[in-house]
C-alpha beads as a LAMMPS data file, in Angstrom:
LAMMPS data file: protein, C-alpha beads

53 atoms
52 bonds

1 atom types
1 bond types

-500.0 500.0 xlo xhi
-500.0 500.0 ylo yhi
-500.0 500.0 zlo zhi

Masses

1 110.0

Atoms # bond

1 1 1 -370.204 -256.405 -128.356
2 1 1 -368.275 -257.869 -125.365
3 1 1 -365.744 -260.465 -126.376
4 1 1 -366.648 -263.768 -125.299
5 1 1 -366.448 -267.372 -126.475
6 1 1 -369.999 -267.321 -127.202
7 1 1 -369.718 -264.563 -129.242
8 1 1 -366.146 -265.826 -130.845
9 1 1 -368.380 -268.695 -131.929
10 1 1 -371.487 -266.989 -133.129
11 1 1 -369.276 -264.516 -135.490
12 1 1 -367.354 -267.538 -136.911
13 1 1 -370.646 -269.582 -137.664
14 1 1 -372.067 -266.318 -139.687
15 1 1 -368.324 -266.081 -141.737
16 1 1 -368.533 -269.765 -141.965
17 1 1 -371.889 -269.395 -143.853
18 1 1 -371.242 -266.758 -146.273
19 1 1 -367.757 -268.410 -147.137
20 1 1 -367.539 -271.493 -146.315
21 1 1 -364.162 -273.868 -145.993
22 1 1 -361.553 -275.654 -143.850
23 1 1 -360.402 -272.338 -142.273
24 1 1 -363.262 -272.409 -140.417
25 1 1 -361.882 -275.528 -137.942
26 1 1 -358.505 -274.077 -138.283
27 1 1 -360.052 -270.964 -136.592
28 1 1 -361.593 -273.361 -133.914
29 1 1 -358.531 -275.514 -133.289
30 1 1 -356.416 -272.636 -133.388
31 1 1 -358.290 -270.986 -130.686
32 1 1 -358.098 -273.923 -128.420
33 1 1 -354.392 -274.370 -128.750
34 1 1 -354.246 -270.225 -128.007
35 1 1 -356.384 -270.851 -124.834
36 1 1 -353.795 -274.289 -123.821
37 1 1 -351.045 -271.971 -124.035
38 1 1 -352.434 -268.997 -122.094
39 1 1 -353.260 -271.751 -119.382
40 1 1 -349.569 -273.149 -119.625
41 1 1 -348.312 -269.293 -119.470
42 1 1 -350.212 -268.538 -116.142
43 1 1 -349.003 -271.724 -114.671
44 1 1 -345.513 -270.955 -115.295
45 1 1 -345.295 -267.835 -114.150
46 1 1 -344.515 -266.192 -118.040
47 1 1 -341.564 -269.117 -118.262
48 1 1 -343.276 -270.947 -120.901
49 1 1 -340.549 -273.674 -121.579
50 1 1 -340.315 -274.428 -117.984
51 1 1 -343.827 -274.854 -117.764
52 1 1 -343.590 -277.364 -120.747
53 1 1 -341.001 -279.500 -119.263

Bonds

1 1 1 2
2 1 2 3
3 1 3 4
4 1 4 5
5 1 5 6
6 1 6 7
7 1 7 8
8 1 8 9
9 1 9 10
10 1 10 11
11 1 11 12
12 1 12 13
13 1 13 14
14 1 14 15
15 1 15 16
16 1 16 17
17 1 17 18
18 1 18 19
19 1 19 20
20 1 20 21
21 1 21 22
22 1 22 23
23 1 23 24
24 1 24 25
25 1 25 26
26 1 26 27
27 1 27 28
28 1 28 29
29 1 29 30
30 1 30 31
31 1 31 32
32 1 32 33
33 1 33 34
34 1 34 35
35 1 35 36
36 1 36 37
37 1 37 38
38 1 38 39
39 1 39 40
40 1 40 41
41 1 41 42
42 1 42 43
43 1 43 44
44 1 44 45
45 1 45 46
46 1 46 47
47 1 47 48
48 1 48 49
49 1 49 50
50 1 50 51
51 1 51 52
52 1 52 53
């Protein structure tokens, strides 16, 4: 299976369902700060904190 956001998704929904709780939007919102971060790192040339400033 090729790793995509779609398929990200679709695996979390079928965990979600067989055990269900709050780590389920921690997954999601932890995901979206990964991919804000990776968009800050690019920017910045790997210099993170500058990028932040």
């Amino acid at each position: 299976m090729e790793l995509t956001v779609q398929n990200a998704e679709f695996a979390l929904q079928e965990a979600g369902k067989s055990n269900p709780g709050p780590w389920v939007d921690h997954s999601r919102y932890a995901c979206v700060s990964l991919r804000t971060l990776t968009r800050y790192w690019k920017i910045s040339g790997g210099n993170l904190g500058k990028a932040l400033d």
